[in-house]
C-alpha positions in Angstrom: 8.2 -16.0 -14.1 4.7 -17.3 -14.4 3.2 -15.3 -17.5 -0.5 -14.3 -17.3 -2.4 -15.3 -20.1 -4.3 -12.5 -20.2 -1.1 -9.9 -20.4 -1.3 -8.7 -24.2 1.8 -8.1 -26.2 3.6 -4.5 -25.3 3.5 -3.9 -21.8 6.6 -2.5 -20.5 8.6 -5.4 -19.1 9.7 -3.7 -16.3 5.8 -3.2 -15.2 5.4 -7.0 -16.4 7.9 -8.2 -13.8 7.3 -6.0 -11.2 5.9 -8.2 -7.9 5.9 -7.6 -3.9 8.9 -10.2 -2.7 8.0 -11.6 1.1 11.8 -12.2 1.0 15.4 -10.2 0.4 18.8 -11.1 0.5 20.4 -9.7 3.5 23.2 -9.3 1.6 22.2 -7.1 -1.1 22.9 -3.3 0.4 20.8 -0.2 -1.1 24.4 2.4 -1.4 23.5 6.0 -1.1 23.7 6.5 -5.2 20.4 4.2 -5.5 18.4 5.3 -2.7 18.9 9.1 -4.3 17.9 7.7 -7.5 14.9 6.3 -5.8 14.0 8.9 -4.0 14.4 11.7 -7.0 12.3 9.2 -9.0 9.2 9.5 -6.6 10.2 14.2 -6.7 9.2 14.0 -10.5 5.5 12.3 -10.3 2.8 14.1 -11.0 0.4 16.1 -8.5 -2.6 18.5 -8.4 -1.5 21.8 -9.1 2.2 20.8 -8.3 1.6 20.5 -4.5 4.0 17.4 -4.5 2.4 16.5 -0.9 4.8 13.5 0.0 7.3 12.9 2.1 9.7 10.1 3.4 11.6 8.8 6.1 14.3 6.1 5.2 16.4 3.5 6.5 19.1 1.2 6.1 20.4 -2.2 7.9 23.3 -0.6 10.2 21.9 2.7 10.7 20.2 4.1 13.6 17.1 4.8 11.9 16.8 1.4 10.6 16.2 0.1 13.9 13.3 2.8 14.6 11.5 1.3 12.0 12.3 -2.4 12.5 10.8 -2.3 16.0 7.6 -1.1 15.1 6.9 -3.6 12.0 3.8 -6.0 13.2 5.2 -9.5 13.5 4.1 -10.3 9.7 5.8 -7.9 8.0 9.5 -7.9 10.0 9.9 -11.4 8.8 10.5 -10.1 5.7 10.9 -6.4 5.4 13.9 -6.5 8.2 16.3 -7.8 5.5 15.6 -5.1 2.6 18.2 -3.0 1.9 16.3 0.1 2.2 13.4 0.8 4.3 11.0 4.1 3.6 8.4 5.1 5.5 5.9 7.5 3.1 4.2 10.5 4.3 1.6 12.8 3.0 0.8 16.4 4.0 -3.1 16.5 4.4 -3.5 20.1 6.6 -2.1 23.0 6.3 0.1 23.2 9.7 -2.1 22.1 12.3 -4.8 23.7 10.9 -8.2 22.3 9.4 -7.7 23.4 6.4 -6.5 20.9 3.3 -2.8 21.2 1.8 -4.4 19.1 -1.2 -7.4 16.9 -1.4 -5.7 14.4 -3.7 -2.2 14.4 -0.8 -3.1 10.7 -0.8 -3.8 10.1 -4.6 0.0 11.8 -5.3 1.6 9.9 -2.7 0.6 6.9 -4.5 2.3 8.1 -7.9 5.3 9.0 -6.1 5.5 5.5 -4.7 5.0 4.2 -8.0 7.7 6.3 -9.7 9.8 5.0 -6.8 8.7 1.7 -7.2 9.2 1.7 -11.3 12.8 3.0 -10.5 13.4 0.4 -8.0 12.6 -2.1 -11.1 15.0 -0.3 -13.6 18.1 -0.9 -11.1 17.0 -4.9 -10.9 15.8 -3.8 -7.3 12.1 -5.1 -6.0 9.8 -3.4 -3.7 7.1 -4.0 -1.1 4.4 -1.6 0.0 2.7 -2.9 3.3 1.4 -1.1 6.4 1.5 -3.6 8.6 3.3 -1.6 11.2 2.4 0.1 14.5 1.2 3.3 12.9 0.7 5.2 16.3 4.2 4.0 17.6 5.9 5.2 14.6 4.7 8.7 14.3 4.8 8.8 18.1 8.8 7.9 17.7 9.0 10.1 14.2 7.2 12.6 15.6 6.1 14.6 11.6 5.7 18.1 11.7 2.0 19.2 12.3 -0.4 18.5 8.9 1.7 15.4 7.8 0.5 11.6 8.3 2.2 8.2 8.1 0.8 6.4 5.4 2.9 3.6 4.5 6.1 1.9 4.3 8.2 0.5 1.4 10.5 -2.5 1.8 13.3 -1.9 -0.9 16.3 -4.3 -2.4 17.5 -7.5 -3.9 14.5 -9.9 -3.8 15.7 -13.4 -2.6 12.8 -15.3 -4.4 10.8 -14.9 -8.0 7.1 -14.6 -7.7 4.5 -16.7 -6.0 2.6 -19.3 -8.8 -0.5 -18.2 -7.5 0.2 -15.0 -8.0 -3.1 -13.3 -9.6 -4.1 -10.1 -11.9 -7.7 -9.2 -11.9 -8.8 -8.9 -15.5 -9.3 -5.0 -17.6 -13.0 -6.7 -17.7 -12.9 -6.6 -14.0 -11.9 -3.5 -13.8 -14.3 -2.1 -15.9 -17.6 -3.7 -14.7 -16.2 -4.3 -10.8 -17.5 -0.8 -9.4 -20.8 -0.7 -11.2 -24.1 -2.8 -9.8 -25.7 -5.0 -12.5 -28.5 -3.4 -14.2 -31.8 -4.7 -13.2 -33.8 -6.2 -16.3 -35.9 -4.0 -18.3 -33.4 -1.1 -18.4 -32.5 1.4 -16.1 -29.2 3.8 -16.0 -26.1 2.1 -17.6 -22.5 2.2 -16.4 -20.6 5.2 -17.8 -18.5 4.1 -20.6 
């Protein structure tokens, strides 16, 4: 694994390894222990005010509802994500029914940690995953058909990545991160960045 000179001492080697694989071994299965671990991992993150507005769809090579998903991945993704061992599709619940009104205002925000739990689990049992959404999102709710309120939002390829991480694989820096969403100060003062 390429180390980034930047990564200080400490971080959790688990979130130091993690990376998006474009290829899994076929023959690495995801058995109905694991994908219950993974799923229970994303039921503990955090939401606002506990609304826990997420939601998933998964599938395996062999089942039935492996190949709903495999026939709407966009030609880029299904050379890789067909031969995870687990595929998840993640939903969010935005409406109340098929109403106007919100379920939660941060149903997309949660998701995400819920993904992330799942995705940190993934990396505990020596499993790698892939978030994409390169996949026909009108086909696949048209086909999964989610209950009034609830969108598609993503999909997670899961399993035994069959390669280590691309060299050119690249971090943006906490400096970045800091100064990225503000707009340079104009000389001779102004408003400064919050911090």
């Amino acid at each position: 694994m390429r180390r980034d000179p930047e990564r200080p001492g400490g971080l959790h080697p688990l979130l130091a390894g993690r990376f998006s694989p474009y290829g899994f071994d076929p023959a690495a299965a995801v058995d109905d222990r694991t994908r219950e671990l993974l799923l229970e991992a994303a039921r503990w993150a955090p939401s606002a005010g506990n609304s826990q507005p997420w939601g998933f769809f998964t599938g395996r090579p062999g089942e039935p509802e492996h190949a709903r998903l495999v026939r709407r991945l966009a030609p880029s993704s299904a050379r890789w994500a067909t031969d995870a061992g687990l595929l998840v599709v993640a939903l969010t619940r935005r409406r109340v029914d098929d109403t106007e009104l919100v379920h939660s205002e941060f149903a997309d925000y949660d998701l995400g940690q819920a993904i992330a739990h799942m995705t940190f689990q993934a990396e505990a049992l020596g499993l790698a995953a892939h978030q994409f959404r390169a996949f026909d999102l009108e086909g696949l709710t048209e086909d999964l058909r989610p209950n009034p309120g609830w969108a598609i939002v993503s999909m997670v390829a899961l399993g035994k990545a069959a390669e280590g991480p691309r060299a050119d694989r690249h971090r943006h820096s906490v400096a970045d991160l800091l100064s990225a969403p503000w707009a340079p100060l104009p000389v001779g003062g102004g408003v400064s960045a919050p911090g």
